[in-house]
VEXNUKOL-426540 format. One line per 5 residues: for each residue x, y, z of C-alpha. Coordinates in nm, 4 decimals, m for minus. Layout:
REM residues N
X,Y,Z | ...
***
This chain:
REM residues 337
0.0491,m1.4717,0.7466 | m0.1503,m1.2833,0.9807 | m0.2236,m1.3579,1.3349 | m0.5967,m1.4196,1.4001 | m0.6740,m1.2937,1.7770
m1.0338,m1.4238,1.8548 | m1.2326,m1.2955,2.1287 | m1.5601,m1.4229,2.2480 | m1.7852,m1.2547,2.4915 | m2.0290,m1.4399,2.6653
m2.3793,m1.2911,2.7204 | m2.5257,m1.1178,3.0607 | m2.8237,m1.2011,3.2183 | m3.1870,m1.2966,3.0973 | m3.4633,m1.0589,3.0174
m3.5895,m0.8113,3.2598 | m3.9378,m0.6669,3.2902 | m3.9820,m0.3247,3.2002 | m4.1496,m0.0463,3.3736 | m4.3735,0.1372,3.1962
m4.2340,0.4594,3.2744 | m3.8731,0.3371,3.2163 | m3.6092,0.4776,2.9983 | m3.2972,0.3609,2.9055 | m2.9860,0.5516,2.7032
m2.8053,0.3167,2.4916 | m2.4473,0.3807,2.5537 | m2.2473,0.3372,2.1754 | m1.9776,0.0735,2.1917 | m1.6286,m0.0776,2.0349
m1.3746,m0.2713,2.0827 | m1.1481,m0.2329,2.4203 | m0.8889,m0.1539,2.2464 | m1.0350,0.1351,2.0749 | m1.1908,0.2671,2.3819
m1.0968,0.6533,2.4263 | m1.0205,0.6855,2.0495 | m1.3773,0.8731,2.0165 | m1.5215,1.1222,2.2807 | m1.8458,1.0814,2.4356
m2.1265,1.1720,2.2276 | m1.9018,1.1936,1.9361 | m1.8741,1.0019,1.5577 | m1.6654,0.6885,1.4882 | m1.6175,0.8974,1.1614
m1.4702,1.2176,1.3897 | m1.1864,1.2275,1.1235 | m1.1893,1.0753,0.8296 | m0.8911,0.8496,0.7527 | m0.7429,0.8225,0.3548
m0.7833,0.5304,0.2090 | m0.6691,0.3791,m0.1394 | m0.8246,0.4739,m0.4075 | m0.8824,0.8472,m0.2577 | m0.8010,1.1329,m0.5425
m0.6460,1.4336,m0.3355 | m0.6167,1.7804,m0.4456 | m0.2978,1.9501,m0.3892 | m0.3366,2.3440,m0.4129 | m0.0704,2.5439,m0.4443
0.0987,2.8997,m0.3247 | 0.4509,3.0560,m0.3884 | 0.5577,3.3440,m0.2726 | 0.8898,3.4947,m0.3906 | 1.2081,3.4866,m0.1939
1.3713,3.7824,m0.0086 | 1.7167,3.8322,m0.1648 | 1.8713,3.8389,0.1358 | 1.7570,3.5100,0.2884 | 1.7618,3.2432,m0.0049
2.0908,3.0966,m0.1364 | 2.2546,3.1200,m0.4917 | 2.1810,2.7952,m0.7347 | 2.3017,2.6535,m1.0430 | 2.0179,2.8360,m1.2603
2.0990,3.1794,m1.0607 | 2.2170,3.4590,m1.2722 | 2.4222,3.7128,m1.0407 | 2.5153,4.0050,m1.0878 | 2.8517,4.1959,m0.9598
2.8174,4.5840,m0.9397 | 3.1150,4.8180,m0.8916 | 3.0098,5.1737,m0.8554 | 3.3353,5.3105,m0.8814 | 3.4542,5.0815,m1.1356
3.1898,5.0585,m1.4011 | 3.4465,4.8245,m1.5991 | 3.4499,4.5534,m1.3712 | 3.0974,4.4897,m1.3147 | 2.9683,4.1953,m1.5048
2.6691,3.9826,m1.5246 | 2.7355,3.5578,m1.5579 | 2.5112,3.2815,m1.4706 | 2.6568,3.0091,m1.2597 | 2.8846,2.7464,m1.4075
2.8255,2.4384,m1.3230 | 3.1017,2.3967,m1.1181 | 2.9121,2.6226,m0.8838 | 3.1777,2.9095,m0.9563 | 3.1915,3.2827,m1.1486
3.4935,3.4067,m1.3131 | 3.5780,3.8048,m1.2073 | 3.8269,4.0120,m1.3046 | 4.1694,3.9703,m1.1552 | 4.0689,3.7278,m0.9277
3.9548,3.4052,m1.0917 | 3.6989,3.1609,m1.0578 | 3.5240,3.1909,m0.7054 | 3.2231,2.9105,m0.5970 | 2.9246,3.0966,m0.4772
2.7199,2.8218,m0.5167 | 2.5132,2.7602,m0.1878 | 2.5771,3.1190,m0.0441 | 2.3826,3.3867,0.0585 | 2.3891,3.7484,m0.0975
2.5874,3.8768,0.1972 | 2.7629,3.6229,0.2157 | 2.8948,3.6104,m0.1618 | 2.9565,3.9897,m0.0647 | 3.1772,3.9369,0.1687
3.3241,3.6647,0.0103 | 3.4003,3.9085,m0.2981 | 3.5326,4.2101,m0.0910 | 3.7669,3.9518,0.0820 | 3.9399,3.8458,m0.2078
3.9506,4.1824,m0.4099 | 4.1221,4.3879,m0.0941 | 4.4344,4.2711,m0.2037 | 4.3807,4.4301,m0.5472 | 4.1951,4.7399,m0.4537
4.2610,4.9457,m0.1900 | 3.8996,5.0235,m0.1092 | 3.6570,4.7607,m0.2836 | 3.3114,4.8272,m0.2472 | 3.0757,4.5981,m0.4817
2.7503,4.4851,m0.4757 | 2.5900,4.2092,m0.5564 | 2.2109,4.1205,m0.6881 | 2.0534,3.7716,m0.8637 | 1.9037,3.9331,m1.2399
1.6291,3.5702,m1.2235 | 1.5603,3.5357,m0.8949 | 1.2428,3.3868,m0.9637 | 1.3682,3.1794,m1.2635 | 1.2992,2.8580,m1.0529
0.9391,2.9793,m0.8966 | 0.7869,3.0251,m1.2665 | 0.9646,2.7011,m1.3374 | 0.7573,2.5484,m1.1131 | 0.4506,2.7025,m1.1246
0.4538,2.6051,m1.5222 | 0.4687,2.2867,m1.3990 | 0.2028,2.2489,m1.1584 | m0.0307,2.4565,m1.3644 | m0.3126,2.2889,m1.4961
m0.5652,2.4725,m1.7490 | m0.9415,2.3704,m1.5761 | m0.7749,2.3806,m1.2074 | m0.5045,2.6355,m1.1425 | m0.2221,2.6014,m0.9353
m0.2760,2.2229,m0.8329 | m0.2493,1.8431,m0.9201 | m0.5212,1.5581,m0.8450 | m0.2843,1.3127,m0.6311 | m0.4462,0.9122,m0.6560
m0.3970,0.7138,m0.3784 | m0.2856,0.3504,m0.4855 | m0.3967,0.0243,m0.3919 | m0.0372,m0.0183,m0.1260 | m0.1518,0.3284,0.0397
0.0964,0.5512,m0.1375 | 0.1049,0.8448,m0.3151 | 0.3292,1.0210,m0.5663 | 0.3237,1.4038,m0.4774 | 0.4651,1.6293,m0.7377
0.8274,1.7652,m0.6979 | 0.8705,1.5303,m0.3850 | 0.7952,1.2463,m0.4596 | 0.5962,0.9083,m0.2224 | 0.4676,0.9308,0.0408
0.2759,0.6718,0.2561 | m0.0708,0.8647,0.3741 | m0.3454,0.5776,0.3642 | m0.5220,0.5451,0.7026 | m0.3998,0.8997,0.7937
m0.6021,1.2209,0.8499 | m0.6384,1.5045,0.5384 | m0.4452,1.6978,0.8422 | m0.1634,1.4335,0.9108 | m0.1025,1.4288,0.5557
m0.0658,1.7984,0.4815 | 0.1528,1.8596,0.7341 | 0.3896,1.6411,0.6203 | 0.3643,1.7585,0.2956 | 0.4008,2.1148,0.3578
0.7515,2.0343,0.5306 | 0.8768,1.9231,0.2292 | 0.7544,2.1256,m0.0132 | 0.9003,2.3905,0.2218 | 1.2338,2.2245,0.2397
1.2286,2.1973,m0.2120 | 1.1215,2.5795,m0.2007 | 1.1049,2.8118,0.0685 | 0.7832,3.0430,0.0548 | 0.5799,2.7404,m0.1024
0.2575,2.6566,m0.0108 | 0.0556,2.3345,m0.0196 | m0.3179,2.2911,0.1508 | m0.4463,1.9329,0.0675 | m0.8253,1.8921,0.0346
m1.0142,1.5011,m0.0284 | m1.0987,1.5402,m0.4150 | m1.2793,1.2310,m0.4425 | m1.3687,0.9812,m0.1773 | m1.3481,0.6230,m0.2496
m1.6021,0.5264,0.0580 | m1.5567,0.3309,0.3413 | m1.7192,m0.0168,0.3657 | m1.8565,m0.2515,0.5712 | m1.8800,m0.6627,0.4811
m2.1794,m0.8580,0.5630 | m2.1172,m1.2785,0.5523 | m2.3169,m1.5597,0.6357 | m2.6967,m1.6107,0.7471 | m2.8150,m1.1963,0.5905
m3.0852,m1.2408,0.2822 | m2.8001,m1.0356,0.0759 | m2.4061,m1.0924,0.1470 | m2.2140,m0.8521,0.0248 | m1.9964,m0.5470,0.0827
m2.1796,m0.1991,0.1851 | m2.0803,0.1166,0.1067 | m2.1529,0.3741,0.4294 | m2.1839,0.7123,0.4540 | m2.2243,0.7884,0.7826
m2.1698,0.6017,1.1747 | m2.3857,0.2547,1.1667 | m2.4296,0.0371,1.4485 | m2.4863,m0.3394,1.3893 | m2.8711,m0.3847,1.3746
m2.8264,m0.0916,1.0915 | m2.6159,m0.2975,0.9355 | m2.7844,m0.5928,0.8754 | m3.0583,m0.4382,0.7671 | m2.8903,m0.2822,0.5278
m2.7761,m0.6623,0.4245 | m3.1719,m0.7358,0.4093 | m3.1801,m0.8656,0.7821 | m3.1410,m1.2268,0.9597 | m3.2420,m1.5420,0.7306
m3.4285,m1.8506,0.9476 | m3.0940,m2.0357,0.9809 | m2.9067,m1.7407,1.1411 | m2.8029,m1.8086,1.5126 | m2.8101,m1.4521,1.6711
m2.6743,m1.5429,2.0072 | m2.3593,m1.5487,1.8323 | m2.2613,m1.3260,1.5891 | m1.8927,m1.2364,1.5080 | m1.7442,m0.9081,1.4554
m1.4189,m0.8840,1.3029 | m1.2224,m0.5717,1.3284 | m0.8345,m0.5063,1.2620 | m0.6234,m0.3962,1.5281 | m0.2303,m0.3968,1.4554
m0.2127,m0.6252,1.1896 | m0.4072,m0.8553,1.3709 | m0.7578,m0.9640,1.3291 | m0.9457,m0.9242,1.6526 | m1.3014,m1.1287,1.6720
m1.5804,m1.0275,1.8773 | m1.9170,m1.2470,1.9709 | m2.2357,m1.0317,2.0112 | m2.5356,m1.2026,2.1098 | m2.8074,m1.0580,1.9032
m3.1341,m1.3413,2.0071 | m3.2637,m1.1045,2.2321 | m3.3053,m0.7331,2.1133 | m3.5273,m0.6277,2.4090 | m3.2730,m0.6940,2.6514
m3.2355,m0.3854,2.8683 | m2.8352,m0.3897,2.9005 | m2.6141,m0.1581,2.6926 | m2.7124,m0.3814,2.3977 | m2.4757,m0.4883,2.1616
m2.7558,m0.4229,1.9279 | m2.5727,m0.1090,1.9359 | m2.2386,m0.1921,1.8496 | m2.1169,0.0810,1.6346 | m1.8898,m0.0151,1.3306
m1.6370,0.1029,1.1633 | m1.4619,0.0960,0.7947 | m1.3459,m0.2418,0.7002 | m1.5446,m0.3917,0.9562 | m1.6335,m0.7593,0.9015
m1.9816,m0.9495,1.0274 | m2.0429,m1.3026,1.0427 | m2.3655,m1.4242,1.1096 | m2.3097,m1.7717,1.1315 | m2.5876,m2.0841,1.0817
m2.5019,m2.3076,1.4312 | m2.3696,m2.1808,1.7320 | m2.0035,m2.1214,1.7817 | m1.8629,m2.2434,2.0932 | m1.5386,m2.2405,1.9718
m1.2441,m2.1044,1.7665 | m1.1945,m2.4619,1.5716 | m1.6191,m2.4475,1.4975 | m1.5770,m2.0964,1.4129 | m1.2705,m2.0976,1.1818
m1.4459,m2.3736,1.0400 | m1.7332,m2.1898,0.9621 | m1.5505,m1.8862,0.7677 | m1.2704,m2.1448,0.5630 | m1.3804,m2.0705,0.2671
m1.3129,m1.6935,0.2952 | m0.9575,m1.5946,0.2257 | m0.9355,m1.2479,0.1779 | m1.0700,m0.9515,0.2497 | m0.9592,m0.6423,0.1869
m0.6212,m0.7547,0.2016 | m0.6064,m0.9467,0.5228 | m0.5371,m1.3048,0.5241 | m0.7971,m1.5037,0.7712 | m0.7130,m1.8673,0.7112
m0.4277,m2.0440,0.8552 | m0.1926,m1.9275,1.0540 | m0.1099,m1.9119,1.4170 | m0.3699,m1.8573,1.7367 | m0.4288,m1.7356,2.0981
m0.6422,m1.6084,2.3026 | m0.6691,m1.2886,2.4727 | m0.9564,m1.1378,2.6680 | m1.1423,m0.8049,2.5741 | m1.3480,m0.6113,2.8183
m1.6555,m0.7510,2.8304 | m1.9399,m0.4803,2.8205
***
């Protein structure tokens, strides 16, 4: 069960008189704890975060290896040239022991070696047959494994990519690597994790992530608003946007406080913004900006405390996964604004 942390915020002073040549800037604000997050001036949607239900496109590049800097693997096919003894060279894929057979001396393991190193290796163990041994040796399907790959991946409307869902716990199932936890990450966080371990499955291959399809971010809207509901935004809104978008205030709706509940380390943190007085020349709260998942109670009688508040919001149990019913309490203060 998740902790509830409730915060209230008690209003400043009364209304002021204003000048007729006065002005004013509105200064945009959050939640203490999410103060420096956002540079002045700046978006709450600076970078957008993944969430479930996301489709991301995965497009890929692979570049063939060097010969001299990848090792030998089980679907390898090498090669062992003698120049001056055309009857010894041979062509043998890898057993699956990881070893070749060779003339005179026997099964050897390559598996996991380099070129130069399988060289050496070789010209090691045939010195004690011939008195100068000079061999070389090359892989015949190098790229045997890249156009493995690249059949998979292929797809006939896109290319060289996969559409990647993100599901409902925040994960998502990459090919050729497997899950991967990405929801409330960046598109940039994600993809350079990703491109570690594609590079670590296949050196020289590629992977730039791009958002395919957005599944929105959304705000809810509960209590005294003309139309509850949950609301889809595009763009930075601050509260007064907000419930307007929710079809404003009803009669009942008491404005002095109204509760904003944002999640903060598994925790629920509530805010109280007093609303009954929109010409107040302070940094309103008018201009609170939200953000994704954010949650606003307007209640119908004044809340004065957490027991009249959680009283208030019982009959709401979930949303969007976080419990807000029951539990444990305390109190903690915010900076008041």
């Amino acid at each position: 069960m998740l902790v509830l942390v409730v915060t209230f915020f008690l209003s400043g002073c009364g209304p002021k008189y204003i000048a007729e040549d006065f002005e004013k800037p509105y200064q945009r604000t959050t939640y203490s704890f999410d103060q420096g997050m956002y540079p002045s001036d700046q978006d709450l949607f600076l970078q957008y975060r993944i969430t479930p239900w996301d489709v991301l496109d995965v497009m890929f590049q692979i570049t063939a290896q060097q010969q001299e800097s990848f090792e030998i693997d089980l679907y390898h096919e090498i090669e062992v040239v003698f120049p001056d003894l055309p009857q010894l060279t041979s062509t043998q894929k890898i057993m699956p022991t990881g070893d070749i057979i060779l003339p005179y001396i026997g099964q050897v393991k390559v598996l996991g070696l380099t070129l130069e190193q399988t060289t050496k290796l070789l010209e090691e163990k045939y010195k004690y047959i011939l008195l100068d041994p000079q061999l070389s040796v090359k892989v015949t399907n190098m790229d045997v494994r890249i156009e493995q790959i690249r059949r998979d991946l292929m797809t006939a409307p896109r290319g060289l990519s996969k559409l990647v869902n993100v599901r409902p716990d925040g994960y998502a199932t990459f090919p050729l690597i497997g899950d991967y936890f990405v929801a409330h990450k960046t598109i940039d966080q994600v993809n350079k994790l990703i491109q570690e371990k594609y590079n670590d499955y296949l050196p020289g291959m590629q992977a730039d992530l791009y958002l395919h399809e957005q599944a929105g971010s959304v705000i809810y809207m509960m209590g005294e608003v003309s139309k509850p509901g949950t609301y889809e935004i595009k763009k930075p809104i601050n509260l007064i946007q907000a419930v307007t978008l929710a079809g404003s205030f009803t009669e009942n709706a008491k404005l002095e406080t109204v509760i904003l509940f944002r999640k903060h380390e598994q925790k629920l943190i509530a805010r109280r913004i007093n609303l009954e007085n929109l010409l107040e020349l302070k940094d309103s709260e008018a201009f609170f900006f939200l953000k994704p998942d954010d949650i606003v109670y307007v209640p119908k009688t004044q809340i004065s405390s957490l027991a009249v508040l959680m009283r208030q919001i019982a009959d709401i149990a979930l949303f969007n996964g976080w419990s807000i019913s029951g539990g444990k309490f305390q109190w903690v203060d915010d900076l008041n604004n």
